[in-house]
KEKE-3310 file (N, C-alpha, C; in steps of 0.2 Angstrom, whole numbers, plus 5000, padded with zeros to 4 digits):
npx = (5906:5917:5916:5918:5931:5937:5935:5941:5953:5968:5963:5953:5936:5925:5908:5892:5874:5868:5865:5873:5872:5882:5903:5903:5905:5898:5885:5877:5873:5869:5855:5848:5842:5845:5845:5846:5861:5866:5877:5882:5894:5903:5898:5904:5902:5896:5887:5881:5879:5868:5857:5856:5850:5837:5832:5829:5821:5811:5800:5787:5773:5773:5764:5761:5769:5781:5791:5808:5821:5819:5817:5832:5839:5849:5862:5880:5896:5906:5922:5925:5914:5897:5884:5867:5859:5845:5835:5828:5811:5808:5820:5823:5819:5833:5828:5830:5820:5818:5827:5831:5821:5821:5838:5832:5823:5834:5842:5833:5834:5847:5851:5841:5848:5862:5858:5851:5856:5863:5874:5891:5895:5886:5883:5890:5884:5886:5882:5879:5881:5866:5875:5885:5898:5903:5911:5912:5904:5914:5926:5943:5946:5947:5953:5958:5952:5938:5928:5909:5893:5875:5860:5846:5834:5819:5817:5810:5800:5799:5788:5786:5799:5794:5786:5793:5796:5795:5780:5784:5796:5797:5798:5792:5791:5785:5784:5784:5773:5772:5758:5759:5758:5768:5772:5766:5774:5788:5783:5783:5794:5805:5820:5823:5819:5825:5838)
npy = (5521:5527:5541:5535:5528:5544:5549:5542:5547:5556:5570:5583:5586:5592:5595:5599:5598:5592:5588:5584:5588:5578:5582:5593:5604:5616:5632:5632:5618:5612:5600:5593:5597:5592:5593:5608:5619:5626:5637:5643:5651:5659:5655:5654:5654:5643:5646:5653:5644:5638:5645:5646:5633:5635:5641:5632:5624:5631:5639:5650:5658:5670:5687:5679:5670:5658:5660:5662:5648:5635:5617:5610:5594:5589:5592:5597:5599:5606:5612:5625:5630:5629:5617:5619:5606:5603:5592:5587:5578:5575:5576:5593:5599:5608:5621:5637:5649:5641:5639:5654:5656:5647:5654:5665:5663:5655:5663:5673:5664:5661:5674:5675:5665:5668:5683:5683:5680:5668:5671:5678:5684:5693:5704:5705:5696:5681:5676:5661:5653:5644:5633:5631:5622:5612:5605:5585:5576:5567:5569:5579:5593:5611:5611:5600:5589:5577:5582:5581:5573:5578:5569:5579:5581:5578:5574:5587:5598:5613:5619:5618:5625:5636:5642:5648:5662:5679:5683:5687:5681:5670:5653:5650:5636:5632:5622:5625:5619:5616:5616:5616:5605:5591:5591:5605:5612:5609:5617:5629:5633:5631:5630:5624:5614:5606:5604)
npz = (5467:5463:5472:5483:5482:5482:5493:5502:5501:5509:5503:5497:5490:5480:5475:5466:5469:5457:5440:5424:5408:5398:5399:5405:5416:5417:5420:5409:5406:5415:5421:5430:5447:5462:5474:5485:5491:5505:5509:5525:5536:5547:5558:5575:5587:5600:5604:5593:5584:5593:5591:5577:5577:5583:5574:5564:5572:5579:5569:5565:5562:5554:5545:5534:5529:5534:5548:5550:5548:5535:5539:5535:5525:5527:5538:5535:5543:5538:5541:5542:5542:5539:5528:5524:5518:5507:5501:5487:5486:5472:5456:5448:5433:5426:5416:5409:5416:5428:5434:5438:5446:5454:5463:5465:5478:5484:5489:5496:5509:5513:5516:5528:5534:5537:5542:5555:5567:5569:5563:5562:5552:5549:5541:5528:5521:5511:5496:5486:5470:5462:5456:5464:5472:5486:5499:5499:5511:5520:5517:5516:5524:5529:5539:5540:5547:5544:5531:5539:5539:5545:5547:5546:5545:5531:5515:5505:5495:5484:5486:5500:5505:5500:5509:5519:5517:5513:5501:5487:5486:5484:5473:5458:5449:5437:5423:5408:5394:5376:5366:5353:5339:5333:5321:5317:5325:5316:5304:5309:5317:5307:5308:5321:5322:5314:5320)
capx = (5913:5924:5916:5921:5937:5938:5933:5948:5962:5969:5964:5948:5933:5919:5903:5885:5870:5866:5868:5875:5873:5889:5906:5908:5902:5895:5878:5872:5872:5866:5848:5842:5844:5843:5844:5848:5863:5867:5883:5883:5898:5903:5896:5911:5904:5891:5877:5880:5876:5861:5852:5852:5844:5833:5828:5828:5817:5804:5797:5783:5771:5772:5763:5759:5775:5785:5797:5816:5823:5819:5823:5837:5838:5855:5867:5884:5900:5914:5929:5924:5906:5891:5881:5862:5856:5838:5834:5821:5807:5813:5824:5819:5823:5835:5825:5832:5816:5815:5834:5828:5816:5826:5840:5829:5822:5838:5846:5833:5834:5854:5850:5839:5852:5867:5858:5846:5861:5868:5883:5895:5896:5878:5885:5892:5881:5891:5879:5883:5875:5864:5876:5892:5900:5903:5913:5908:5905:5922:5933:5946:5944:5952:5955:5964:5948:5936:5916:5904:5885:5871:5851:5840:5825:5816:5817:5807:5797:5799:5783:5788:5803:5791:5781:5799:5800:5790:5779:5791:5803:5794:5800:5787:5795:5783:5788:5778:5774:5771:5753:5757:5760:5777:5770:5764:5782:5790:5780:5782:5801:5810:5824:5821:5816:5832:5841)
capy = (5518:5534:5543:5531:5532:5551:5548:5536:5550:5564:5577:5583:5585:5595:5592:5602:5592:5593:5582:5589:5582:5579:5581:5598:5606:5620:5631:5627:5611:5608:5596:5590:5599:5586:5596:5615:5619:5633:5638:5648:5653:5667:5653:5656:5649:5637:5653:5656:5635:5635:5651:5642:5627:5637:5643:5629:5620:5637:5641:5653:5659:5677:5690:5675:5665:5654:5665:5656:5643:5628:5612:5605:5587:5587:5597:5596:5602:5608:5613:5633:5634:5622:5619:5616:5603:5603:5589:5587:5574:5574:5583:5598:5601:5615:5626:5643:5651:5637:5643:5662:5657:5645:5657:5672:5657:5652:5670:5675:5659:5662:5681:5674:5662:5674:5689:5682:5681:5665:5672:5685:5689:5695:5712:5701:5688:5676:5672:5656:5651:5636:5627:5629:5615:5610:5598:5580:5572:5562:5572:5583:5599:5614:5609:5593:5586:5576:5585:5577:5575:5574:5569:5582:5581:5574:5577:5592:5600:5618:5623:5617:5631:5645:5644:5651:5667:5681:5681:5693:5678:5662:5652:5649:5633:5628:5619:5628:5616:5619:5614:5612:5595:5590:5594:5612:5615:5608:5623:5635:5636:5623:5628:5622:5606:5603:5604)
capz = (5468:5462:5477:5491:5482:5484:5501:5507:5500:5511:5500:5497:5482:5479:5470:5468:5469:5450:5437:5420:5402:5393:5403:5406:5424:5415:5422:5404:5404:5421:5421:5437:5454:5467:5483:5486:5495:5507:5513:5529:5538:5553:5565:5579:5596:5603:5606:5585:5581:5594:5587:5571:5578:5586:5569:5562:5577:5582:5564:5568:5555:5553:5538:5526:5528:5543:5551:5553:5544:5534:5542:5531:5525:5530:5540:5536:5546:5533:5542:5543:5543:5539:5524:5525:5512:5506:5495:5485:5483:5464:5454:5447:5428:5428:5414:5410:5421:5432:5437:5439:5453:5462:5463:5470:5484:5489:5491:5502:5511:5515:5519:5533:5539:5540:5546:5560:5572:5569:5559:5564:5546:5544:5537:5523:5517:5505:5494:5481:5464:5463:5454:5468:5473:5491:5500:5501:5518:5522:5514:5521:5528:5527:5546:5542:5549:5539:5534:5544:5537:5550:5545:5554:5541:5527:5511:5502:5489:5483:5490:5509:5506:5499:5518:5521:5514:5510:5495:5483:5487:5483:5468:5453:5444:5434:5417:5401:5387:5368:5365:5346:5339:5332:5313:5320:5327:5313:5300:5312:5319:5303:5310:5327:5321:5310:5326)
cpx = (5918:5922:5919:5929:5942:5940:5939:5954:5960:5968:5954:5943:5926:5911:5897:5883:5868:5869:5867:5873:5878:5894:5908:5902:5900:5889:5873:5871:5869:5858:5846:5846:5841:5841:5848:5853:5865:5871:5883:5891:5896:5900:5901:5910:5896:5885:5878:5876:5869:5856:5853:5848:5839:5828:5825:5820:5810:5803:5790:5781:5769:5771:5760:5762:5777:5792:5802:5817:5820:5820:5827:5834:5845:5859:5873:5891:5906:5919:5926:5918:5902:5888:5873:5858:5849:5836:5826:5817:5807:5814:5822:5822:5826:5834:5828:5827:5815:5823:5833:5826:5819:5830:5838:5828:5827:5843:5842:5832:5842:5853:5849:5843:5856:5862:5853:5849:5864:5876:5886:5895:5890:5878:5888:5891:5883:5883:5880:5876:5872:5870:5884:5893:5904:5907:5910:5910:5911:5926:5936:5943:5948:5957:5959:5957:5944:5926:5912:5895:5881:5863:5848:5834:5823:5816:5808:5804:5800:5795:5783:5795:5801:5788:5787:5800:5793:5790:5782:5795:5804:5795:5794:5789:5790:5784:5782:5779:5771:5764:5753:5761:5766:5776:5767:5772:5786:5789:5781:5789:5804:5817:5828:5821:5822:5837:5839)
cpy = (5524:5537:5541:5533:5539:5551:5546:5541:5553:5567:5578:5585:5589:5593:5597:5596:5593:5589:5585:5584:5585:5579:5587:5602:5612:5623:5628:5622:5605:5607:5595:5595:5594:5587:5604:5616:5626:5634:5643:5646:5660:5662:5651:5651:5645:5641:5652:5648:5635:5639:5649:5639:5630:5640:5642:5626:5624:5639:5644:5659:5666:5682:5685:5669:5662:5660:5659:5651:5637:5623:5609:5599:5585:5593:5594:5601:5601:5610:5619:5635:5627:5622:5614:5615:5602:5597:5587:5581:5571:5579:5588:5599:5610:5622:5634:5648:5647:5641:5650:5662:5653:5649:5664:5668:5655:5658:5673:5669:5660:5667:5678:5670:5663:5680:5688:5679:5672:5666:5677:5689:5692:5702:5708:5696:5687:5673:5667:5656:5646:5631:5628:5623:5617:5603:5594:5576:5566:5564:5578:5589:5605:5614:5604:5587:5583:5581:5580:5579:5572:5573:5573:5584:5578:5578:5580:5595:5609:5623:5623:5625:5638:5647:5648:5658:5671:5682:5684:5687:5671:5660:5649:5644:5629:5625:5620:5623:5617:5614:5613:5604:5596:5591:5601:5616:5616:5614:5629:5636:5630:5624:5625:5616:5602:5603:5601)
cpz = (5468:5468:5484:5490:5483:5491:5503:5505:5507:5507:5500:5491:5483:5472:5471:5467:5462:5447:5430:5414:5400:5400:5407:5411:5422:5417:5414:5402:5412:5419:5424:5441:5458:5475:5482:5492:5499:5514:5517:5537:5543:5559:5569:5585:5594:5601:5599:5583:5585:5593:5581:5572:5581:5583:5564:5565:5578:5575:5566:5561:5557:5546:5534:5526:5537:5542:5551:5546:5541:5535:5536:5532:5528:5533:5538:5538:5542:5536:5546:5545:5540:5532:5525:5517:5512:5500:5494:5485:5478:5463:5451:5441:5430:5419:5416:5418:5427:5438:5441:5447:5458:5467:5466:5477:5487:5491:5498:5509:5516:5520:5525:5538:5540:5543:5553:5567:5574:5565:5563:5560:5545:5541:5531:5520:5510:5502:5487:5476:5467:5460:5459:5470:5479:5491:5502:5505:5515:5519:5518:5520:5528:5534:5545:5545:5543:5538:5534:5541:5546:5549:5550:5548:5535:5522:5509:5497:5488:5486:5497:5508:5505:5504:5519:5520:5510:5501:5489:5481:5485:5474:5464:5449:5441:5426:5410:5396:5383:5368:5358:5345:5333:5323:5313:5319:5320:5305:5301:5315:5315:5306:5317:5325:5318:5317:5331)
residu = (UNK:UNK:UNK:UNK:UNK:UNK:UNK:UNK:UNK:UNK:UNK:UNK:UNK:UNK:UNK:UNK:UNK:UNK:UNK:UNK:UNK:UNK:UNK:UNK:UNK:UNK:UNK:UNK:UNK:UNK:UNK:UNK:UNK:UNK:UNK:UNK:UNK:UNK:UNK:UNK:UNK:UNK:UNK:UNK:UNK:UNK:UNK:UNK:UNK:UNK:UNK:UNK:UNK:UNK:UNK:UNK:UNK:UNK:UNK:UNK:UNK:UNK:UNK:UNK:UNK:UNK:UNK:UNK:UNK:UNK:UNK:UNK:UNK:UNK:UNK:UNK:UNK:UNK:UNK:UNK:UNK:UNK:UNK:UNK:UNK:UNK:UNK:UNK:UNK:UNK:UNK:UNK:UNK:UNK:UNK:UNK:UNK:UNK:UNK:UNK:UNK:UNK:UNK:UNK:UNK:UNK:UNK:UNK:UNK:UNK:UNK:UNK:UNK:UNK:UNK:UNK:UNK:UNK:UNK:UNK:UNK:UNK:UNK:UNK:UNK:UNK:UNK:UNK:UNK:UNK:UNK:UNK:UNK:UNK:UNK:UNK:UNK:UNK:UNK:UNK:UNK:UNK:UNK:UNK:UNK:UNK:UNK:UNK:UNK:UNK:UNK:UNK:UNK:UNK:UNK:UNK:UNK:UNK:UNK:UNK:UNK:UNK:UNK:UNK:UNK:UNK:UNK:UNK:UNK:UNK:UNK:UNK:UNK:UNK:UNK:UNK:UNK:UNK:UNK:UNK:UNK:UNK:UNK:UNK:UNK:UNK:UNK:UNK:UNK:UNK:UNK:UNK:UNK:UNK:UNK)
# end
């Protein structure tokens, strides 16, 4: 309901896709990633937007990996430049390590879609954190327009993104647990425990 509200002003609201515990939009307190966002700008004319699609569309398996882009779960048109959403099958705890690996995987992820000639910028690749915050379709624009979501995929796992990117670049999230038992812990870190 608050979002719709958001929505119906003139002005406009930003969000990442993560979900925080407590109030404060913090990377420390960020818990679930729901989807990976990735803001690319420097796309000027028509030829710049279909040499994406075209990178998105023609994935070609080269060295170990697919050459080109990802297909997003969603495109969306922000005013200036686009943002391609990835979302996931589920959320991903966001684990100190687990952060690391994402982080590496969405970096060279961006590189690939600025410098592979849909940007103009591609001497300048913007790269953002995981936890940036984008604007949320129907809200204004810096154009005065409102940004526009468009479905072009299904959501995604981690491992459909690693095909993406060579192997150096590929994210490892997997979630280490304590194989002692909670009277082990409890002997062995008490101050851990007290807390």
């Amino acid at each position: 309901d608050k979002i719709d509200e958001v929505i119906s002003r003139d002005n406009f609201c930003i969000m990442s896709p993560i979900s925080y515990a407590g109030k404060t939009r913090k990377s420390e307190f960020a818990r679930y990633m729901y989807a990976m966002a990735i803001d690319v700008d420097g796309i000027k004319t028509e030829k710049n937007f279909d040499f994406l699609m075209a990178q998105i569309k023609n994935n070609e398996e080269w060295r170990g990996f697919v050459w080109g882009i990802p297909t997003p779960s969603y495109i969306v048109s922000s005013g200036t430049g686009i943002h391609l959403y990835y979302v996931f099958e589920s959320p991903i705890p966001l684990y100190k390590n687990v952060v690391k690996e994402l982080e590496k995987l969405k970096n060279r992820i961006t590189w690939q879609a600025w410098t592979q000639g849909a940007s103009v910028l591609s001497d300048n690749v913007q790269y953002e954190s995981l936890f940036q915050g984008f604007r949320i379709p129907g809200t204004i624009t810096k154009k005065e327009t409102r940004a526009k979501a468009f479905v072009s995929g299904e959501k995604i796992t981690v491992e459909y993104l690693n095909h993406f990117v060579p192997k150096e670049y590929t994210a490892d999230i997997k979630q280490y647990k304590s194989k002692l038992t909670i009277e082990e812990a409890k002997t062995k870190y008490p101050e851990w425990y007290q807390k």
